[in-house]
N, C-alpha and C positions, 0 to 999 in steps of 0.2 A: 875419265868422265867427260859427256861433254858438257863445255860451261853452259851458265845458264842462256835460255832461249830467249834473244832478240828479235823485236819487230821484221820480219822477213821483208817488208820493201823499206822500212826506215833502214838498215844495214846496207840493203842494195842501193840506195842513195847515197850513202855513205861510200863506199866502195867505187860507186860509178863518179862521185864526186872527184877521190882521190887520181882517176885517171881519164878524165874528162878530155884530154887534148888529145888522148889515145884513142879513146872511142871515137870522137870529132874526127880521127883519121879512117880511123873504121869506116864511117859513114862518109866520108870524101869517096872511098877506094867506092864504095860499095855506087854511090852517087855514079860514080866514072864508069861503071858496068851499064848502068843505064842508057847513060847517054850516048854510049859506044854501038847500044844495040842498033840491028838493021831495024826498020819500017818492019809494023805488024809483028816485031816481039818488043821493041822499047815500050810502047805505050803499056802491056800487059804486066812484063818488068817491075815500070813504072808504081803501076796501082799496086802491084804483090809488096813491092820492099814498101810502100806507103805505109804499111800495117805495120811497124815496129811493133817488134818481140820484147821481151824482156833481156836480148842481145844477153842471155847468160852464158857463152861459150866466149865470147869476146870478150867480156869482164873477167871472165877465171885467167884467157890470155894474158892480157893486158897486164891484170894485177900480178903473174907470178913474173912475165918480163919485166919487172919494176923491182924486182926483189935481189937485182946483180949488185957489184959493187958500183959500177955505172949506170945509167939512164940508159935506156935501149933507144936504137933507131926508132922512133917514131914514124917514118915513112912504113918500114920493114913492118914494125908492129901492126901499122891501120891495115897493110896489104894481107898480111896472115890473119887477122882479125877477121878482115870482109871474105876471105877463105873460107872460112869457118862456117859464118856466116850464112851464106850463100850455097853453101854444101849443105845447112841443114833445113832452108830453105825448101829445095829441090827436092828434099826426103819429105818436106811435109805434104810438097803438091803431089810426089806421086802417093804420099800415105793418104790422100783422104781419097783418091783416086781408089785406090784399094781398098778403104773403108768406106766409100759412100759417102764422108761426110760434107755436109752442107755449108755451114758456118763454121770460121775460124776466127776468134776475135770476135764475134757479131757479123762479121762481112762473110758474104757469099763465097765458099771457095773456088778456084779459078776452072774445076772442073765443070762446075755449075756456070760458071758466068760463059764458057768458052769451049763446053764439051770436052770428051776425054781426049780426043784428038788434039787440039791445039792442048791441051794442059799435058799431057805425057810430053810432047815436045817444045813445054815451055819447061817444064823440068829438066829435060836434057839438056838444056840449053844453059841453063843456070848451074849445072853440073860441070860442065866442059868450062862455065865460067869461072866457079870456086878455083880448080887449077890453073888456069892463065891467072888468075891473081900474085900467085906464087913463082909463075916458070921462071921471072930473072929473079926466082932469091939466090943469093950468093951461097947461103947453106943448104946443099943436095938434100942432108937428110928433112928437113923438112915438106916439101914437097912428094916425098915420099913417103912421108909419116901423116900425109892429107887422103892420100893416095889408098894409102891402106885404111883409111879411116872409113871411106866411099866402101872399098871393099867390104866391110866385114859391118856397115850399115847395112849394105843392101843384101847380105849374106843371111845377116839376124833376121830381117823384113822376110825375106822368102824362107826361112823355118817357122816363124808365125803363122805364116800361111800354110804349113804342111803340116804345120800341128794343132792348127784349127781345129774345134770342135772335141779334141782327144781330150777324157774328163782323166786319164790317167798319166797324164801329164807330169814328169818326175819334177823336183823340185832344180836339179841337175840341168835339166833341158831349157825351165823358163830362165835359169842365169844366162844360160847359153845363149838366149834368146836377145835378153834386154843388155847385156853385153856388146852383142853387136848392133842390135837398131838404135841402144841409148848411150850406152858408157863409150863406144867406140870415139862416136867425136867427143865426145869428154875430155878423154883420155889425153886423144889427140891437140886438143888445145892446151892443155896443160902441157906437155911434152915441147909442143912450140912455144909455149913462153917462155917454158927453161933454158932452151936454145939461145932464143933472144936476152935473155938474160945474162950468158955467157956461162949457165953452170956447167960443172965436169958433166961426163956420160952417166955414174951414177946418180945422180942428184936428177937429173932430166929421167932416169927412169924413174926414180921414186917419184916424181911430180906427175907421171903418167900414172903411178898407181893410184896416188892421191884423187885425180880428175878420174881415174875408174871408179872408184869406189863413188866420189860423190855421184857419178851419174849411176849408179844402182841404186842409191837411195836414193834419187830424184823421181825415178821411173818407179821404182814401189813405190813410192809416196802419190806417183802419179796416177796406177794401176789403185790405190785408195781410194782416191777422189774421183774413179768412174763409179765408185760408189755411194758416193756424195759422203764419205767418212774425212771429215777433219776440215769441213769447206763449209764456210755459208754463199751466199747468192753465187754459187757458182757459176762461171762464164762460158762452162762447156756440157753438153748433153751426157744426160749419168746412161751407163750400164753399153754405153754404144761396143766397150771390149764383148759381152757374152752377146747384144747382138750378132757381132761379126764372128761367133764363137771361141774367142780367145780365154783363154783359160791362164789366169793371174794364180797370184802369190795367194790370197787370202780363200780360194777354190780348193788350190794343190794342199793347202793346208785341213782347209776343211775333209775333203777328202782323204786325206791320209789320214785323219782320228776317227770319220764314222764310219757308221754299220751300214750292212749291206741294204737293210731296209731304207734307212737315211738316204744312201746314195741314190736308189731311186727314184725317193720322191724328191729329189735337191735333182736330180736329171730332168724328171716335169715341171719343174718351178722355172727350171732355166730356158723350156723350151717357151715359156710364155713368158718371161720377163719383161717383156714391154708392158704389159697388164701393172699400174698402179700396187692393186691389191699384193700381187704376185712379187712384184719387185721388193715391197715391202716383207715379204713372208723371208724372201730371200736374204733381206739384211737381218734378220731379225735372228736367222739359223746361225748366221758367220757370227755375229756379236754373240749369242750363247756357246758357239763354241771357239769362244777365243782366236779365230781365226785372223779377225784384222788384229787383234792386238798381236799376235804373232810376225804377221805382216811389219807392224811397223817395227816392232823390233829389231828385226832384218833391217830395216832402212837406219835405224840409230846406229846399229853393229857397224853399218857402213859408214855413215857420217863419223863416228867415231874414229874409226881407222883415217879416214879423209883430214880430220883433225889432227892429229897426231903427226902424222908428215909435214901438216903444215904448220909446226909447232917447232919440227925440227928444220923448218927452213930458219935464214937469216931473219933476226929478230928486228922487225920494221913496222912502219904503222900497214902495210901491205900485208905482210902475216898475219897481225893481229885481225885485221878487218875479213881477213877471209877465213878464219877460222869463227870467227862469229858468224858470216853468211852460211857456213857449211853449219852453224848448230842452228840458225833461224829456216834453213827450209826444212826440219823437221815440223814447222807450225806453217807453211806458206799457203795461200788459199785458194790457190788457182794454178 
């Protein structure tokens, strides 16, 4: 079962609190990628990392490298941390690039402020950056395990787009999907903290399953909230996934229980869903047919398992707190 649901940023306080000098390295490494850039990418740089994330790949880091029988390098940690980072960074300039979108955070995104041209190549840039964060780690396998991470984001990222629009969509395909554009780096941070950590091989792969699974249910929970299910004043535009014709969990669902008539007229709803009225029609079908609730279930199934691994790590206030944040983003609001 998972325990009961904690405050999703009171936990993440909580959690960020416990490894605050880790993160503070985080943000040094990441700082030192700025300053290092040439003329006409530092300044851009500069303003993209200004918008701090909710840095959740670097907390998941941080917190399981803390869970060895020693303290981790600290250097090591902030420099795989700003890895992470900065790799997923790079996915989001060229993702809005790919989706159109406008605002991130409230701010203008950088394809808007700077055209597709200079933003495609302030991505690469940030990209070839994540791995120089890592080339002198003394452990091979982690740079390789970043490595593969980039791969099989940008692997996911291009089946989204080839499976755009298709309303037949197996359920099979969207895992495969958010697998690699979300759990990949998940995975991957967790897999490097167990490194740093000093766990055996198997323990480091269980912690990669663990940060898989939580980013499957991060991403359903996220593919919810484009439809404003489980969010108030939301900080990001709803519905922009069926704008860009992406077909989610709570669709594939819908689809596979109705009728051929239904299908139809849920194919016209979809093709005007920017219409108020319309967008409404359309939450209104998936809530009668149990679709989000289905959806989120999927995303508990996951967190549950995420739980559980991290239940059978070494029992520390590092465990405990991260098996609370893995049950608090089932309630996060943004």
């Amino acid at each position: 079962m998972i325990p009961s649901r904690t405050n999703y940023q009171k936990v993440l306080g909580v959690a960020r609190d416990l490894i605050q000098e880790d993160l503070l390295q985080v943000e040094n490494h990441i700082a030192g990628v700025v300053q290092a850039a040439p003329p006409g990418i530092h300044e851009r740089i500069d303003q993209l990392t200004q918008r701090k994330g909710k840095r959740i790949r670097a907390t998941l880091l941080c917190m399981v490298s803390n869970m060895g029988e020693s303290a981790p390098d600290r250097i090591r940690v902030g420099a795989s941390g700003a890895a992470v980072e900065i790799l997923h960074l790079a996915s989001l300039v060229h993702d809005d690039i790919i989706d159109g979108t406008e605002l991130r955070r409230g701010d203008r995104t950088a394809h808007v402020l700077w055209g597709n041209k200079i933003a495609v190549l302030i991505g690469d840039y940030l990209l070839s950056q994540a791995m120089r964060c890592v080339i002198e780690e003394k452990n091979p396998n982690i740079p390789v395990i970043l490595s593969a991470a980039a791969d099989n984001l940008i692997s996911g990222e291009i089946m989204e787009i080839d499976f755009a629009g298709r309303l037949n969509l197996s359920y099979d395909e969207y895992i495969k999907v958010i697998s690699g554009k979300t759990a990949a780096l998940v995975d991957a941070a967790a897999r490097i903290g167990a490194i740093l950590a000093g766990f055996p091989a198997d323990v480091v792969e269980e912690c990669g399953k663990m940060g898989a699974h939580f980013g499957l249910a991060f991403q359903i929970i996220d593919d919810l909230l484009d439809y404003g299910v489980g969010a108030e004043n939301l900080d990001k535009a709803k519905f922009t996934d069926i704008a860009n014709g992406l077909i989610t969990l709570p669709l594939i669902y819908y689809f596979k229980n109705c009728s051929e008539t239904e299908r139809s007229e849920m194919q016209i709803l979809l093709a005007g869903a920017a219409q108020d009225k319309t967008s409404e029609e359309i939450i209104a079908r998936l809530e009668k047919s149990s679709s989000f609730e289905l959806a989120k279930n999927d995303a508990l199934s996951h967190l549950e398992q995420a739980i559980q691994i991290a239940q059978k790590l070494p029992d520390t206030k590092y465990s405990e707190t991260l098996a609370q944040f893995f049950s608090s983003v089932s309630a996060r609001p943004n």
